[in-house]
VOPAGU-2260 file (C-alpha; in pm, 1 decimal, decimal comma):
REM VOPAGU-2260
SITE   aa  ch    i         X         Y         Z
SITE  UNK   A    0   -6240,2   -4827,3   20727,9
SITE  UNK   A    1   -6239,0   -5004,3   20376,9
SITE  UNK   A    2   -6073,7   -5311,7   20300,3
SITE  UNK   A    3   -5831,9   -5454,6   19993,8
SITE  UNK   A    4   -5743,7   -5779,3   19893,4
SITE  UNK   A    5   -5481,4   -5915,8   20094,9
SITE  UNK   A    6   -5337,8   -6064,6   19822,7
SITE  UNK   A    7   -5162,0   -5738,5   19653,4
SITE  UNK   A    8   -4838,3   -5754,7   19510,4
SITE  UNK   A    9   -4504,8   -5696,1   19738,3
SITE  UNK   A   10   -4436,8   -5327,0   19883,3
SITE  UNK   A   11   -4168,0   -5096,0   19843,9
SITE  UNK   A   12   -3994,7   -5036,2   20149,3
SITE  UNK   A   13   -3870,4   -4683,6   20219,6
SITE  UNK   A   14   -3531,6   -4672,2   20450,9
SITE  UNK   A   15   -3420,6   -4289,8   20562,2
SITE  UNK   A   16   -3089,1   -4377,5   20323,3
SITE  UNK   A   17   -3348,5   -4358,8   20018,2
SITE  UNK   A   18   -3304,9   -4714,2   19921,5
SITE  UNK   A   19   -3566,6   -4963,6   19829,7
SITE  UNK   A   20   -3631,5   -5335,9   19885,6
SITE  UNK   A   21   -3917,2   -5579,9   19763,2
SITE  UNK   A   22   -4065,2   -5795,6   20049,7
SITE  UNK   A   23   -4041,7   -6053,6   19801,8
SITE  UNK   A   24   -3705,8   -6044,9   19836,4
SITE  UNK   A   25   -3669,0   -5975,4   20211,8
SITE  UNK   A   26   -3584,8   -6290,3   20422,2
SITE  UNK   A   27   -3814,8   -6445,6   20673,7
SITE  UNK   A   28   -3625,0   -6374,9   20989,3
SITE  UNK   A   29   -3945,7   -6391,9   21215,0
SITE  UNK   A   30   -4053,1   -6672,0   21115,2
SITE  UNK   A   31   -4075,5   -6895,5   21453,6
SITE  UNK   A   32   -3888,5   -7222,2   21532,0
SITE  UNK   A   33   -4164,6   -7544,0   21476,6
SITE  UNK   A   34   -3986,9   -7749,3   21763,0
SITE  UNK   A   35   -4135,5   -7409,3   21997,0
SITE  UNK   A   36   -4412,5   -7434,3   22166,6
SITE  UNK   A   37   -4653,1   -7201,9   22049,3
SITE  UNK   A   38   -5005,0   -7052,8   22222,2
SITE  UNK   A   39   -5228,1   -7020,7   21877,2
SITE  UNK   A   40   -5279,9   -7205,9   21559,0
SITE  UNK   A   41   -5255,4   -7094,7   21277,7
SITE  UNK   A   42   -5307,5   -7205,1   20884,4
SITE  UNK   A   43   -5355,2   -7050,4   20549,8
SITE  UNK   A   44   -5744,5   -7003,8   20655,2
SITE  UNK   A   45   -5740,8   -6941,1   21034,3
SITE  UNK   A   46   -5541,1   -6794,9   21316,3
SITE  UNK   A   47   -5664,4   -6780,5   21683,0
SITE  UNK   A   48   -5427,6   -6789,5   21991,5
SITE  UNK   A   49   -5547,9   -6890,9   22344,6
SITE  UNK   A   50   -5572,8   -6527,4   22607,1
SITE  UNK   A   51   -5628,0   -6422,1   22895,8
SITE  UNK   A   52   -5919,1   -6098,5   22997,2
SITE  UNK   A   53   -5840,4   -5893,8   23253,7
SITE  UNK   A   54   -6050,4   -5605,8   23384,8
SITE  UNK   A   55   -5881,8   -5277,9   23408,7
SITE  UNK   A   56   -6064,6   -5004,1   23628,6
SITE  UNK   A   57   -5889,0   -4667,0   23629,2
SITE  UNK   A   58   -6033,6   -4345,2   23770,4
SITE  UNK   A   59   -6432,8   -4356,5   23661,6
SITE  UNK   A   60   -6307,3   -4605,1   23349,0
SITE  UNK   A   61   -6335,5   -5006,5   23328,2
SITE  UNK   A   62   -6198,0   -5162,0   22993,7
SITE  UNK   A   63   -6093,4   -5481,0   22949,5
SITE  UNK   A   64   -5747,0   -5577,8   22853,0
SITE  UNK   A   65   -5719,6   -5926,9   22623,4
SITE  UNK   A   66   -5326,3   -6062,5   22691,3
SITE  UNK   A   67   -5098,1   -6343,6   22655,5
SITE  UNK   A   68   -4777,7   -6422,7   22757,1
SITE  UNK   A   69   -4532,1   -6706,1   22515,1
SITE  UNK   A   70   -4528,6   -7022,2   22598,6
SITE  UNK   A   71   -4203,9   -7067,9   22662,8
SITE  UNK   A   72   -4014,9   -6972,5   23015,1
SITE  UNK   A   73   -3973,6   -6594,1   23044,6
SITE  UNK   A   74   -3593,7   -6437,7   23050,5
SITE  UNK   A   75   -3438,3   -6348,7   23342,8
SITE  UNK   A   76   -3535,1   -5986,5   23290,7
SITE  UNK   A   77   -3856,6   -6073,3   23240,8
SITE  UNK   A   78   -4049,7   -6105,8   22853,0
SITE  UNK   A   79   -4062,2   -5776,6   22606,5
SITE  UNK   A   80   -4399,5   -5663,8   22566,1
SITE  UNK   A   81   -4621,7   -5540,9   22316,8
SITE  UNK   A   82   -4929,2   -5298,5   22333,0
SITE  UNK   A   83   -5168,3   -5353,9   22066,4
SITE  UNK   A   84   -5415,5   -5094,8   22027,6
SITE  UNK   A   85   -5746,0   -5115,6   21834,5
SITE  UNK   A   86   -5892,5   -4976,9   21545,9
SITE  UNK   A   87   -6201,6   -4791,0   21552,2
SITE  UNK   A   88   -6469,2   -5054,9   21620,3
SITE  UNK   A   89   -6252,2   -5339,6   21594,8
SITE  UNK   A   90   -6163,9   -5406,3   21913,4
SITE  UNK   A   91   -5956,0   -5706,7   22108,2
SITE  UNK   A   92   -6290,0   -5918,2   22113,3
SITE  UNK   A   93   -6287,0   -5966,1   21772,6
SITE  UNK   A   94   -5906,3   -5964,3   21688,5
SITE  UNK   A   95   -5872,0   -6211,6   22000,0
SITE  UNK   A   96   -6123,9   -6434,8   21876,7
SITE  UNK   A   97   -6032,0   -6663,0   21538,2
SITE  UNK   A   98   -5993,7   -6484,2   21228,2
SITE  UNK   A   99   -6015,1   -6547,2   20870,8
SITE  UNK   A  100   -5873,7   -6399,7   20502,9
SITE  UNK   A  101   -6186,3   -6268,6   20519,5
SITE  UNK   A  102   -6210,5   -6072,2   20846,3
SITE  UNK   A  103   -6223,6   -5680,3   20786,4
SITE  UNK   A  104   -5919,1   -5468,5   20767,1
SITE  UNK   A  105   -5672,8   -5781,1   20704,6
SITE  UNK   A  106   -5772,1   -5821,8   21047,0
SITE  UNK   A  107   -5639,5   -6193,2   20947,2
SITE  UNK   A  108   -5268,4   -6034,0   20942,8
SITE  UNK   A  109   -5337,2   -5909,2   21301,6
SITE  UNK   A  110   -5382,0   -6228,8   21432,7
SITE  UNK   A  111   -5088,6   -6363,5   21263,8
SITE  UNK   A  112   -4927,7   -6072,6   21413,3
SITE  UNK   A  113   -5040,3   -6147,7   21760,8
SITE  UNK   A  114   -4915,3   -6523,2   21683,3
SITE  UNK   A  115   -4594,9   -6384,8   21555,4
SITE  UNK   A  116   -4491,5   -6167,0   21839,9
SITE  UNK   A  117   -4623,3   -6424,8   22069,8
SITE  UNK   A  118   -4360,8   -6659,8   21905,4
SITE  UNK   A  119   -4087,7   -6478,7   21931,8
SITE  UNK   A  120   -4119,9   -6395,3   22294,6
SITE  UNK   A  121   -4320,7   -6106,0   22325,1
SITE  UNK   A  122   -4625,1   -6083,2   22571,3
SITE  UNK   A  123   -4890,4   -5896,1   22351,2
SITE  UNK   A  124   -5166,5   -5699,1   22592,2
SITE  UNK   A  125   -5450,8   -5576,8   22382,1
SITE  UNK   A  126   -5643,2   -5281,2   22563,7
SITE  UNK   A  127   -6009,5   -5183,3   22446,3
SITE  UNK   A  128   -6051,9   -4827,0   22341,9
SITE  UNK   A  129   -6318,7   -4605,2   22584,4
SITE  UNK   A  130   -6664,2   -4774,4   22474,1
SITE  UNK   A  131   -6514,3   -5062,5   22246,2
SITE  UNK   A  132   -6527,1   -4806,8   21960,9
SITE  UNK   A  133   -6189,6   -4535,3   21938,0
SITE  UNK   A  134   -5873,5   -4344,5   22091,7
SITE  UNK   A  135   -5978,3   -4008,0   22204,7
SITE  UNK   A  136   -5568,7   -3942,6   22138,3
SITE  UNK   A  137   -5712,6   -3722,2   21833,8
SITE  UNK   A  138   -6053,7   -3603,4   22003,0
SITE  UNK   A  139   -6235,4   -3329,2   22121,9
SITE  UNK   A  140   -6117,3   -3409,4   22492,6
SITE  UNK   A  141   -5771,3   -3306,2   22530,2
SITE  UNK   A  142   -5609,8   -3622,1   22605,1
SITE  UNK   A  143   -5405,5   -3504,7   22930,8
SITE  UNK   A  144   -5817,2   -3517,6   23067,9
SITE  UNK   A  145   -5922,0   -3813,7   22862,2
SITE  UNK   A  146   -6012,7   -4138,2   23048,7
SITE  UNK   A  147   -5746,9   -4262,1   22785,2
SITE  UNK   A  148   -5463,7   -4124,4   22939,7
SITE  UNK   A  149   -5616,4   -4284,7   23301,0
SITE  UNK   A  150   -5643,9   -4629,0   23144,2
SITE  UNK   A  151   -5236,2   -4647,1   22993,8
SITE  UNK   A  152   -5133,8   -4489,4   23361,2
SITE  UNK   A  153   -5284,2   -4745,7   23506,8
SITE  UNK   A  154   -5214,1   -5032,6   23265,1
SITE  UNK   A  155   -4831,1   -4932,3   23242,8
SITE  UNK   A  156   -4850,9   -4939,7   23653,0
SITE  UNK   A  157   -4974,4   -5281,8   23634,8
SITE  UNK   A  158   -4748,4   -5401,6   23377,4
SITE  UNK   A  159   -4420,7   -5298,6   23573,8
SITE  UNK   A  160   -4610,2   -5449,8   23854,5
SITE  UNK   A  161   -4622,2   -5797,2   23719,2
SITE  UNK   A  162   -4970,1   -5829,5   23661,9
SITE  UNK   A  163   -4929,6   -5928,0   23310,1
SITE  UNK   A  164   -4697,6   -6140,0   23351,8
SITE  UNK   A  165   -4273,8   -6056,0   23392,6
SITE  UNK   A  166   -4218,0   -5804,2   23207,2
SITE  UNK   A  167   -3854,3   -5640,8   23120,6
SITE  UNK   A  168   -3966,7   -5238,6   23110,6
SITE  UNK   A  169   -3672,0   -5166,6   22909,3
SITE  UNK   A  170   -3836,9   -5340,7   22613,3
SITE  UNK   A  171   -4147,0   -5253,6   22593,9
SITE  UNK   A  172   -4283,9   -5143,5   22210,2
SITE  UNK   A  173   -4648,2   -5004,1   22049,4
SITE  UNK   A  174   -4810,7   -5081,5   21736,4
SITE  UNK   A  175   -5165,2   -5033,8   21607,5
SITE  UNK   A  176   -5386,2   -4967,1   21314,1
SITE  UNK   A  177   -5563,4   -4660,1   21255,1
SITE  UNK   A  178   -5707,0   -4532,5   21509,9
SITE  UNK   A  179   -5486,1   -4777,5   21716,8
SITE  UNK   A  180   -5151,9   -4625,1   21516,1
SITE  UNK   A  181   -5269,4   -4302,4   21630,6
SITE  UNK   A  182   -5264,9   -4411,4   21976,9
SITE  UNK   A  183   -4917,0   -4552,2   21925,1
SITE  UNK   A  184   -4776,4   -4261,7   21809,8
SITE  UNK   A  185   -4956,3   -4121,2   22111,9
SITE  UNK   A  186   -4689,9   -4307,3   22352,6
SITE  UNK   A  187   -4429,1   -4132,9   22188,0
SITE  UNK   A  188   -4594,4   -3744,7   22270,6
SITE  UNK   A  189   -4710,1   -3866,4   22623,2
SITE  UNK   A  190   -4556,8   -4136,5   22764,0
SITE  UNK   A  191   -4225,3   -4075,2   22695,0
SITE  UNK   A  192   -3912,8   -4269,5   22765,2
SITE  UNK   A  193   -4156,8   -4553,7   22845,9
SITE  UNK   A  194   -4138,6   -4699,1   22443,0
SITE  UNK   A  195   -3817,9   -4859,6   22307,8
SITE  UNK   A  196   -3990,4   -4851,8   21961,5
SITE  UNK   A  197   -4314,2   -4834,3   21769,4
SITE  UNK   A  198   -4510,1   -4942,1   21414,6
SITE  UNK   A  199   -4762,0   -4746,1   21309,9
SITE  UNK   A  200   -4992,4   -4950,0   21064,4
SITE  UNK   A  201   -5237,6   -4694,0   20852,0
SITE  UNK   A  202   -5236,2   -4388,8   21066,4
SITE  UNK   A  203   -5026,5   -4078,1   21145,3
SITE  UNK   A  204   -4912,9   -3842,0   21467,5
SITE  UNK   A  205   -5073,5   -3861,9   21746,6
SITE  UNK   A  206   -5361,5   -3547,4   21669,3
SITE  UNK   A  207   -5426,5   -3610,8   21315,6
SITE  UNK   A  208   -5753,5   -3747,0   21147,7
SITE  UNK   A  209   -5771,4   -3896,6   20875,6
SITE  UNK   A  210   -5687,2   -3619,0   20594,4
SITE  UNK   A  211   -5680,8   -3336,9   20840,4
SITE  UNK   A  212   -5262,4   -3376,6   20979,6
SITE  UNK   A  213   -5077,9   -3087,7   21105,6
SITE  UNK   A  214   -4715,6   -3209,5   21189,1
SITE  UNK   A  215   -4531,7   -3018,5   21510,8
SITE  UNK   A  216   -4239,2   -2798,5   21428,4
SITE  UNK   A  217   -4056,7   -3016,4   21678,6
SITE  UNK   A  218   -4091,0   -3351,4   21775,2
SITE  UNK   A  219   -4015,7   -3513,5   22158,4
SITE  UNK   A  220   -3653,8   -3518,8   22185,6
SITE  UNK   A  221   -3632,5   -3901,7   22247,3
SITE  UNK   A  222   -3888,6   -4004,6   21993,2
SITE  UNK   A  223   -3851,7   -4387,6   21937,0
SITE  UNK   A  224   -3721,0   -4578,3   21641,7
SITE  UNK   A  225   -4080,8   -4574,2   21429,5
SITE  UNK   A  226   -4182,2   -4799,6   21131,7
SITE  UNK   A  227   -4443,2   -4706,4   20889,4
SITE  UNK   A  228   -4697,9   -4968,1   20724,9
SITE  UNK   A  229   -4953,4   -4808,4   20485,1
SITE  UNK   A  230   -5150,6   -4894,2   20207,4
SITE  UNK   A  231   -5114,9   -4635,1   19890,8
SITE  UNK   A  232   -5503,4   -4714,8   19805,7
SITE  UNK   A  233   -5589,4   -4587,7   20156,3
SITE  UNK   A  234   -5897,6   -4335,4   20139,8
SITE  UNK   A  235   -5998,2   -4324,8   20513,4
SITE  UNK   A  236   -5574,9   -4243,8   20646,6
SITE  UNK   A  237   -5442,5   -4066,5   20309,2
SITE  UNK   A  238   -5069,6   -4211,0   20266,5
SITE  UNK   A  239   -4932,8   -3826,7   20290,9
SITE  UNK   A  240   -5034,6   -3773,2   20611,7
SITE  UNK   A  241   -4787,3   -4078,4   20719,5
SITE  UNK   A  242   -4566,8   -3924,6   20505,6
SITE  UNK   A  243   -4557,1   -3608,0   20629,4
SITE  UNK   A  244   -4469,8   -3747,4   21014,7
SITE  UNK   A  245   -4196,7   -4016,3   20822,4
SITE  UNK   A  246   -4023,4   -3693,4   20631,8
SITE  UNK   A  247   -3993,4   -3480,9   20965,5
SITE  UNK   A  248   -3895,7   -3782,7   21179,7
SITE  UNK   A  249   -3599,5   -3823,1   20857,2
SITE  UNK   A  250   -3519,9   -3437,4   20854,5
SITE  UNK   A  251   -3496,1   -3463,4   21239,8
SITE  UNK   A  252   -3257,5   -3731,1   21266,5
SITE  UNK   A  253   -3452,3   -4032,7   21403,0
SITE  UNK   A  254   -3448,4   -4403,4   21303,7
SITE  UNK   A  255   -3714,9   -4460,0   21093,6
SITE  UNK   A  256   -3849,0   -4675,4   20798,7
SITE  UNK   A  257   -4155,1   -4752,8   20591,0
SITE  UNK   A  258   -4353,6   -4939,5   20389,5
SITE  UNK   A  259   -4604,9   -4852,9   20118,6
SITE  UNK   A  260   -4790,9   -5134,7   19937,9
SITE  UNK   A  261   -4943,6   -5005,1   19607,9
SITE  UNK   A  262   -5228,2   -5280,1   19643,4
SITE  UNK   A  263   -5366,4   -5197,2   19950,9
SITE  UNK   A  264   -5639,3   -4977,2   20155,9
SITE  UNK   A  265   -5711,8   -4915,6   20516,5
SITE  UNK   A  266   -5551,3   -5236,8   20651,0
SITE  UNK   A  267   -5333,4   -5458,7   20779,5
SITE  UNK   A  268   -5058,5   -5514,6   20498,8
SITE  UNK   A  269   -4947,5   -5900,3   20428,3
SITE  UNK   A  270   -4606,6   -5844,8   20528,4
SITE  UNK   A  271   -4685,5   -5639,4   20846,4
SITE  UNK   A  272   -4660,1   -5916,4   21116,4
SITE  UNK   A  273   -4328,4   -6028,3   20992,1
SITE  UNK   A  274   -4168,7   -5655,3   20915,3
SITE  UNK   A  275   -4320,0   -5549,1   21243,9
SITE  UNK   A  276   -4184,9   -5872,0   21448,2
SITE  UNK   A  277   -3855,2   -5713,4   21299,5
SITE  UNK   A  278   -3891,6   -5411,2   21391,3
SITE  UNK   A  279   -3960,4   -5493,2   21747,1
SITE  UNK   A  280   -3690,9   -5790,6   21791,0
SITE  UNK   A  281   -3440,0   -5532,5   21646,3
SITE  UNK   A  282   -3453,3   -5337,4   21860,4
């Protein structure tokens, strides 16, 4: 993956209507209450949130799974919950530990993402990818055989189980970058009816790679509500493969949005912990 400066100028976002909005001008509606008690710290030069590892072992696979619940009490239906999923070779070890404007892939918006979603009440679990390194959602290994498919079985058992915590199943969203957005996109194809909604952060559907993207004639009927975040600069995920899956989730009638920031490359945009926040609490 290759990085941009974090400091690009403010996207275009894309709605299905046609219409477009500057970030500069969109309001801060994630932005979390100071009087709330909060599990991470973060400034204009760090971000790092306290978490728990848990070991996950399903079928002949053992990952570990970084997670963290708010800090305040839970709902009566229990907390919404997030899956994270990793980038290639960027897994929860680093993105759990403190970052910096000058970790890789604007990992630094990740964390604030994690702190973000924390904030507002989400429980964020972070799984690692089979050997700390990728999804095999867009491998060689079909991924009804993959140890992939094992690992989310298992970890979407546990989570309507308790084991991370209370969790209401009837909100529970994906987001990810690259190979991680991949992934995401992969709970819409596999898993489905188990995702209210998901944000795809510089990748595509589920079997693409990089510039190689064939889009299905038909997508699953109950697809959730999707929201794009891609930078325009992006050499590793070309921005037409996104736009390919955006255009035929438009043409087939689903909710969907997204953002392109002119500025950026493979990574994390500025604005994607508070547009994804959004996404998620808004639905």
């Amino acid at each position: 993956m290759t990085s941009a400066a974090p400091d690009a100028a403010a996207p275009a976002t894309t709605t299905p209507e046609g219409g477009t909005t500057s970030d500069a001008e969109a309001p801060d509606a994630a932005a979390p209450d100071a009087a709330v008690p909060s599990r991470c710290k973060v400034t204009d030069t760090s971000v790092s949130c306290t978490h728990v590892v848990t070991r996950l072992v399903a079928g002949t696979a053992a990952r570990d799974v970084y997670w963290q619940t708010p800090a305040t009490p839970p709902p009566a239906g229990g907390y919404p919950v997030v899956v994270l999923y990793q980038g290639s070779y960027f897994g929860p070890s680093i993105t759990w530990g403190e970052l910096t404007p000058s970790t890789a892939y604007g990992g630094f918006h990740q964390g604030r993402l994690q702190a973000m979603l924390l904030d507002n009440g989400f429980t964020v679990i972070a799984p690692e990818a089979a050997a700390g390194v990728a999804w095999q959602t867009n491998s060689a290994v079909p991924y009804e055989l993959s140890t992939d498919k094992d690992v989310i079985d298992k970890l979407l058992a546990a989570i309507a189980k308790g084991e991370f915590g209370p969790a209401n199943l009837t909100r529970l969203y994906a987001t990810g970058i690259s190979s991680g957005g991949y992934m995401s996109s992969r709970m819409a194809v596999s898993h489905p009816g188990k995702f209210r909604a998901l944000a795809i952060q510089s990748a595509s559907y589920a079997t693409c790679l990089g510039a190689v993207c064939s889009i299905p004639s038909s997508l699953p009927a109950d697809h959730p509500p999707t929201l794009f975040l891609h930078g325009a600069l992006d050499t590793t995920v070309p921005l037409s493969t996104a736009e390919r899956y955006y255009d035929k989730l438009v043409a087939s009638g689903f909710e969907t949005s997204k953002i392109v920031d002119d500025a950026a490359g493979h990574e994390w945009l500025a604005v994607s912990p508070v547009r994804i926040t959004e996404w998620f609490v808004n639905h």
